[in-house]
KOLPA-889311 format. One record per atom (N, C-alpha, C): x, y, z; atom name. Coordinates in steps of 0.02 Angstrom, whole numbers. Layout:
REM residues N
{X=X | Y=Y | Z=Z | at=CA}
...
END
This chain:
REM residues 68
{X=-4382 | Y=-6444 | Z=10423 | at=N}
{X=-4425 | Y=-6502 | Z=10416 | at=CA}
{X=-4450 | Y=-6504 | Z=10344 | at=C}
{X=-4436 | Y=-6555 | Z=10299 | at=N}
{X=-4470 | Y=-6571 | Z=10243 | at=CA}
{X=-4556 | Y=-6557 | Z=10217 | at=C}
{X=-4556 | Y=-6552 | Z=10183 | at=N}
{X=-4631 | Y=-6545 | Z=10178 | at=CA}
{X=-4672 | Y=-6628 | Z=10194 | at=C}
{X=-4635 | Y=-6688 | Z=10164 | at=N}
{X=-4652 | Y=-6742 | Z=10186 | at=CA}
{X=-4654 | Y=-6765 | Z=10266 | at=C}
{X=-4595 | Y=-6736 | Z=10293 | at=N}
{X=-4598 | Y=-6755 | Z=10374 | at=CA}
{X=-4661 | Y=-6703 | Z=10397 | at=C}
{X=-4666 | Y=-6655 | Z=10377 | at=N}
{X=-4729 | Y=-6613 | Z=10419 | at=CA}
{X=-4798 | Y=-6643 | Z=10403 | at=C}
{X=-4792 | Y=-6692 | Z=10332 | at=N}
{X=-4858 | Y=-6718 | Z=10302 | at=CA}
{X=-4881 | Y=-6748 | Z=10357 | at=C}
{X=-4804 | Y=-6804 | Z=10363 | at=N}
{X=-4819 | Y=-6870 | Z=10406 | at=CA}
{X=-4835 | Y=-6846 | Z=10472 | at=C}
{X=-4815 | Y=-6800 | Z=10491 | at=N}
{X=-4784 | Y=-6764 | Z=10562 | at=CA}
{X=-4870 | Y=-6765 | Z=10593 | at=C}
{X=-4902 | Y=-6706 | Z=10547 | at=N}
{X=-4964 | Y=-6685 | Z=10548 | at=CA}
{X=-5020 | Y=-6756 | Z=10540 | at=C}
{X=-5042 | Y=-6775 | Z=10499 | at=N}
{X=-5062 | Y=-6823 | Z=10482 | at=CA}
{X=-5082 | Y=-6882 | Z=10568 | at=C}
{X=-4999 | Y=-6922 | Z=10577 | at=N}
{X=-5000 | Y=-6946 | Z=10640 | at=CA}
{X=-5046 | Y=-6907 | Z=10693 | at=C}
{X=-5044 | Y=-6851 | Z=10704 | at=N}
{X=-5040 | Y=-6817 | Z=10782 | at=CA}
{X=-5104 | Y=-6814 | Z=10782 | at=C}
{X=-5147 | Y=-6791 | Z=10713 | at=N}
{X=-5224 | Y=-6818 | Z=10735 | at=CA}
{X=-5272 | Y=-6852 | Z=10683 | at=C}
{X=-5223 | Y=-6928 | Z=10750 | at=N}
{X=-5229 | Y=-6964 | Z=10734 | at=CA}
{X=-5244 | Y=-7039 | Z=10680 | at=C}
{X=-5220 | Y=-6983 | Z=10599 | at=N}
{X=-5236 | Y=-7055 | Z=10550 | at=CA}
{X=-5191 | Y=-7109 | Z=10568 | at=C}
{X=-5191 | Y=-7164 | Z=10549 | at=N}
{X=-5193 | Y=-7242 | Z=10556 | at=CA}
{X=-5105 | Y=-7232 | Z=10508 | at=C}
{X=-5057 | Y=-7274 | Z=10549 | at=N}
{X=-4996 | Y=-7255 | Z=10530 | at=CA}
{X=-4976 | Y=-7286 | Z=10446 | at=C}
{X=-5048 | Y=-7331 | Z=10448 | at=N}
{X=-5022 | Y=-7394 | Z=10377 | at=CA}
{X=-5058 | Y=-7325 | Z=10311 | at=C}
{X=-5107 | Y=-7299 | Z=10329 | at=N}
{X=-5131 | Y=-7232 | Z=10279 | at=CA}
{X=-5063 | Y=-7177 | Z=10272 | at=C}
{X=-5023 | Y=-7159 | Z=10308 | at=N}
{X=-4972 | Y=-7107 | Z=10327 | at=CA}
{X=-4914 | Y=-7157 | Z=10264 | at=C}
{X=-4899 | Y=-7238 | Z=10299 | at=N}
{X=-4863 | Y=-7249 | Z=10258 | at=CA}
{X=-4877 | Y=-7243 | Z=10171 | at=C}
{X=-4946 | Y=-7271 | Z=10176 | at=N}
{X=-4949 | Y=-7260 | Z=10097 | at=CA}
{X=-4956 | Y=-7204 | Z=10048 | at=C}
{X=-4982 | Y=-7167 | Z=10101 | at=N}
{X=-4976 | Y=-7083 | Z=10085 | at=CA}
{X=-4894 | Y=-7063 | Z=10069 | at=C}
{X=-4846 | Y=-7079 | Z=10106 | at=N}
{X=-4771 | Y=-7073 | Z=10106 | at=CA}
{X=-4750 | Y=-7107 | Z=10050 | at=C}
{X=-4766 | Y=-7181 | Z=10036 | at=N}
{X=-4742 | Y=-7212 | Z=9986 | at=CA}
{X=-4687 | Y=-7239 | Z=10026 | at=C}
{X=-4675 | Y=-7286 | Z=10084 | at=N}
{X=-4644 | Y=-7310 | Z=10131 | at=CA}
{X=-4665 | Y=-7377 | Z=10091 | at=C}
{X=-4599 | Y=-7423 | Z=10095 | at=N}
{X=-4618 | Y=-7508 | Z=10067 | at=CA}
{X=-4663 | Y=-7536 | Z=10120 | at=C}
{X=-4630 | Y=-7505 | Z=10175 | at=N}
{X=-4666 | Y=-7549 | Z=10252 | at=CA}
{X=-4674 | Y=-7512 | Z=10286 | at=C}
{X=-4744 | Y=-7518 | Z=10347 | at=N}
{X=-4749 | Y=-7491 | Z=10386 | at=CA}
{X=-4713 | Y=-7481 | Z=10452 | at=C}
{X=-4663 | Y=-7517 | Z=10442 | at=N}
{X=-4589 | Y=-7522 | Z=10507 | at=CA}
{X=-4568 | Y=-7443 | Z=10506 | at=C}
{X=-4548 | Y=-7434 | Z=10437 | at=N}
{X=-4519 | Y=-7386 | Z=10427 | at=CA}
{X=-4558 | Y=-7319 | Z=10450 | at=C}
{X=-4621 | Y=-7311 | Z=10421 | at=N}
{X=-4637 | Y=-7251 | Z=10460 | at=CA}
{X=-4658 | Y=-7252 | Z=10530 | at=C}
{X=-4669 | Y=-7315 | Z=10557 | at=N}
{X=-4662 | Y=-7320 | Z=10611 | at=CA}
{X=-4613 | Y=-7308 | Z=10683 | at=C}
{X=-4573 | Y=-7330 | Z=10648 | at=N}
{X=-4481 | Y=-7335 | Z=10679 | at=CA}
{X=-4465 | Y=-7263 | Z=10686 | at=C}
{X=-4495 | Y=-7204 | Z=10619 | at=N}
{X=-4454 | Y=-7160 | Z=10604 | at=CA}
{X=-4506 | Y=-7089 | Z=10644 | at=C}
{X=-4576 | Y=-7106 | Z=10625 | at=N}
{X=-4611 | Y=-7062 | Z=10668 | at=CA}
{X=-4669 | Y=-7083 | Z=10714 | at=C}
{X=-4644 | Y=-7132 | Z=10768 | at=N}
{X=-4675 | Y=-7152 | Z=10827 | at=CA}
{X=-4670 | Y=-7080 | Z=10881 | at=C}
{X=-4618 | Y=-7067 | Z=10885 | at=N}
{X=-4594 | Y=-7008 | Z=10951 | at=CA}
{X=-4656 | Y=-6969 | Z=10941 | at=C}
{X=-4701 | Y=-6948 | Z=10878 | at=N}
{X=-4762 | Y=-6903 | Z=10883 | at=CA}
{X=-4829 | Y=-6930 | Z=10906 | at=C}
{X=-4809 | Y=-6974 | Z=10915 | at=N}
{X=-4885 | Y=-7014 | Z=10956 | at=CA}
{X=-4862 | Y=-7049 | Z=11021 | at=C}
{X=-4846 | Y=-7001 | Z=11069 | at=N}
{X=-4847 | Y=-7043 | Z=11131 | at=CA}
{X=-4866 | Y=-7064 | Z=11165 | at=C}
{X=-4948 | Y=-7047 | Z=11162 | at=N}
{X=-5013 | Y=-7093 | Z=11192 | at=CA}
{X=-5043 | Y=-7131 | Z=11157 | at=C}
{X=-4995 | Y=-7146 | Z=11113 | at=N}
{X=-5044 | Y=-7218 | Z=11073 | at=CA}
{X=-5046 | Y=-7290 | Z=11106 | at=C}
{X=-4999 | Y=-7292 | Z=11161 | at=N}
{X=-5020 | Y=-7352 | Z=11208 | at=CA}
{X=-5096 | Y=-7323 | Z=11267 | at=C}
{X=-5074 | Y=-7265 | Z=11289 | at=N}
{X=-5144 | Y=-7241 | Z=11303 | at=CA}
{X=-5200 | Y=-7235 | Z=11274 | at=C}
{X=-5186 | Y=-7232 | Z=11232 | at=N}
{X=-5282 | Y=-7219 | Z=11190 | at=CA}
{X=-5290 | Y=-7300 | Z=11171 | at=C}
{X=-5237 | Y=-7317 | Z=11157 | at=N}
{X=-5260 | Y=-7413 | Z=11142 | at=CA}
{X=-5274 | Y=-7438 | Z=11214 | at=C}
{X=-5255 | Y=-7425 | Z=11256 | at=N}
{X=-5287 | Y=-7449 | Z=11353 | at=CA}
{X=-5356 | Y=-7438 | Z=11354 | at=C}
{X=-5377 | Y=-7354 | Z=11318 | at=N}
{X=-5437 | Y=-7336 | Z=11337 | at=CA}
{X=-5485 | Y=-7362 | Z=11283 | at=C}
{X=-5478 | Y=-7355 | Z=11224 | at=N}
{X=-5515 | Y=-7418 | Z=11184 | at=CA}
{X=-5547 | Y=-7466 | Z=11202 | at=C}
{X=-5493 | Y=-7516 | Z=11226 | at=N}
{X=-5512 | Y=-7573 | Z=11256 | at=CA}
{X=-5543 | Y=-7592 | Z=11321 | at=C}
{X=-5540 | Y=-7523 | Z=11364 | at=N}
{X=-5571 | Y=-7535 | Z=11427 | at=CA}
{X=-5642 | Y=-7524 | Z=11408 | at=C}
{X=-5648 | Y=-7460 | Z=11374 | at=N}
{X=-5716 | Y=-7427 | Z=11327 | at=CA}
{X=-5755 | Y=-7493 | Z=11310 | at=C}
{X=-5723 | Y=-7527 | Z=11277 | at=N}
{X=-5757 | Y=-7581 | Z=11239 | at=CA}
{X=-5777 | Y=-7662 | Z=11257 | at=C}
{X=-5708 | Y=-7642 | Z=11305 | at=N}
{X=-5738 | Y=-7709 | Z=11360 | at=CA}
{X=-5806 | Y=-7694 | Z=11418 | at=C}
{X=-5797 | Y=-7633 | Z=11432 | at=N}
{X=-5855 | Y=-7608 | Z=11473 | at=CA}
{X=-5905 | Y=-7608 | Z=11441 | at=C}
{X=-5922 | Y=-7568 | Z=11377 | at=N}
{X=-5991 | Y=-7613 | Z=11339 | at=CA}
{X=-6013 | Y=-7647 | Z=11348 | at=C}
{X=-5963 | Y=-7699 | Z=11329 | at=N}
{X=-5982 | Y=-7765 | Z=11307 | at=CA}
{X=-6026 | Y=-7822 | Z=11388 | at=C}
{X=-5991 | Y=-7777 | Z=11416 | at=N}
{X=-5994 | Y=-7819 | Z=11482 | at=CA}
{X=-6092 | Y=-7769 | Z=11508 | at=C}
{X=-6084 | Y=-7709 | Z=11509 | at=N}
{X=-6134 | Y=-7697 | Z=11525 | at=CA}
{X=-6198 | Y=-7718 | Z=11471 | at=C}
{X=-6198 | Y=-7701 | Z=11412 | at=N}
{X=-6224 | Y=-7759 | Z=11359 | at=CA}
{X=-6241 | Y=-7839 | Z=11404 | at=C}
{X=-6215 | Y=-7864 | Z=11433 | at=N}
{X=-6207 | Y=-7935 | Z=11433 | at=CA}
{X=-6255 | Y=-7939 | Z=11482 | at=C}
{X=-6236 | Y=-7915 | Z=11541 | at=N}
{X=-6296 | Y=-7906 | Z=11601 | at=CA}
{X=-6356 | Y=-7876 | Z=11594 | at=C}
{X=-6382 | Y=-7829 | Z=11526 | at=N}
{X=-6438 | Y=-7814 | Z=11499 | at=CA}
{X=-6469 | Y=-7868 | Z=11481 | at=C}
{X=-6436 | Y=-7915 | Z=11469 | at=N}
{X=-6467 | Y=-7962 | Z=11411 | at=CA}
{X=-6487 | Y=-8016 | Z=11457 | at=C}
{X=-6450 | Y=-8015 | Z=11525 | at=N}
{X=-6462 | Y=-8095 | Z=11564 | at=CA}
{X=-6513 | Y=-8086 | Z=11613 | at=C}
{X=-6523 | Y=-8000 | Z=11627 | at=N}
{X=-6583 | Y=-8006 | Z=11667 | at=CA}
{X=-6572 | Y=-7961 | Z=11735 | at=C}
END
């Protein structure tokens, strides 16, 4: 493994933001490091589910604080 693929490798797995990884790489586009090291984040549809449930639930308990 390259010292760059372990950068990216490492970097991904906890968790920086893949567009920082690309520019860290020096990738034109973020396709590319995307395309090339997705397989190391395989709960990134999971943690984006739980985000949004997280944040919809806030928002919602927020909402019924506020109406009474």
């Amino acid at each position: 493994m390259s010292g760059c693929t372990t950068h990216a490798t490492h970097l991904l797995m906890a968790n920086v933001h893949p567009k920082v990884v690309q520019e860290r790489l020096g990738h034109s586009s973020i396709t590319t490091t995307v395309d090339t090291y997705s397989h190391v984040m395989p709960g990134i549809q999971d943690e984006a589910a739980s985000r949004i449930d997280a944040a919809l639930r806030t928002a919602l308990s927020q909402r019924r604080k506020t109406k009474g």
